[in-house]
C-alpha positions in Angstrom: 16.6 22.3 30.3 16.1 18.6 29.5 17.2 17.3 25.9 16.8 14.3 24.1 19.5 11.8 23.8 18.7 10.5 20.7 18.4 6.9 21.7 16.2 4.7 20.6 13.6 3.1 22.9 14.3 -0.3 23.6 11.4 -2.7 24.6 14.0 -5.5 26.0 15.5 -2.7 28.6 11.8 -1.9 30.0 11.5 -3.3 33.5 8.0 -3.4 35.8 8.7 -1.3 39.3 7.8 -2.9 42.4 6.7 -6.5 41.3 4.9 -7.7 44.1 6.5 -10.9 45.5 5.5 -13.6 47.4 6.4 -14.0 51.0 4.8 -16.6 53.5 2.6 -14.8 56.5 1.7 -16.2 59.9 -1.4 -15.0 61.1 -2.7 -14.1 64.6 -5.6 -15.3 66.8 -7.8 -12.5 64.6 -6.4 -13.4 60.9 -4.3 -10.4 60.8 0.0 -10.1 60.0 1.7 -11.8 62.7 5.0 -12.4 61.4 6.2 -13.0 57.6 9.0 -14.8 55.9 10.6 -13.7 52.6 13.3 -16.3 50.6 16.6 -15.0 52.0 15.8 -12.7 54.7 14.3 -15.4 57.7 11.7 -14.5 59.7 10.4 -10.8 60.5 7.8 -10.0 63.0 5.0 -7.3 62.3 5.0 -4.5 65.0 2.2 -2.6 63.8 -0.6 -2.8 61.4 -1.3 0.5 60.1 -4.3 0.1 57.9 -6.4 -2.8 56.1 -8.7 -2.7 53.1 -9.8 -5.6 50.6 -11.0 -4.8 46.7 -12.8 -6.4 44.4 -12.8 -5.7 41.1 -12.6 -6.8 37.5 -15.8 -9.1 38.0 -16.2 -8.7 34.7 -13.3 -10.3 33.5 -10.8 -12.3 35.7 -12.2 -10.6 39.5 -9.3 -9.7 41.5 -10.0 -10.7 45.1 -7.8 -9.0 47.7 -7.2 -8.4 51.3 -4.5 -5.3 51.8 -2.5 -4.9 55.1 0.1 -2.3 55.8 2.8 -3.0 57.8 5.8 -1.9 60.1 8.3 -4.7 60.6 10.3 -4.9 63.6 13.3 -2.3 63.2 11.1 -0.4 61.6 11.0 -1.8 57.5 7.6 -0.3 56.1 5.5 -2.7 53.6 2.1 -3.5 52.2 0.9 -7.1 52.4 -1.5 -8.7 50.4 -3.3 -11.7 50.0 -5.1 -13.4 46.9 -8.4 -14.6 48.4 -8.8 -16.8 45.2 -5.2 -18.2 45.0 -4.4 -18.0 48.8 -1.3 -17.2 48.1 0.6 -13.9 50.3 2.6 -11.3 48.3 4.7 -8.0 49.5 5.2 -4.9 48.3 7.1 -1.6 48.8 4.5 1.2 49.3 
């Protein structure tokens, strides 16, 4: 049985899960994942792609424009790539 604590909820201790973050990609010869770079962690190459898909959506507000990737990194780290196709900017993500 669960009960309630009593505390009250606090709006400044609510945190956003998996932010994505952004990360610099180098592409192949065919525009896919070659290797990427995150701030601190140097350069990791991309062993495997596992699955792509883009979305579009939101046209009728701001449109989201997106190219997905999944990835396995070399030594086996597991992550979803992403690119902005209106900011062409890279970001990562923890699946």
């Amino acid at each position: 049985m669960v009960t309630h604590t009593r505390a009250p909820l606090r709006a400044d201790r609510l945190r956003a899960l998996n932010v994505p973050r952004t990360v610099e990609v180098e592409l192949d010869a065919h525009g896919f994942p070659f290797a990427i770079e995150e701030e601190g962690r140097g350069k990791r190459i991309v062993e495997e792609i596992l699955e792509a898909w883009r979305i579009d959506d939101e046209w009728w507000r701001e449109p989201i424009t997106r190219q997905y990737v999944e990835v396995v990194l070399e030594g086996g780290g597991h992550m979803v790539l992403f690119e902005d196709l209106k900011a062409k900017q890279w970001f990562m993500q923890t699946p």
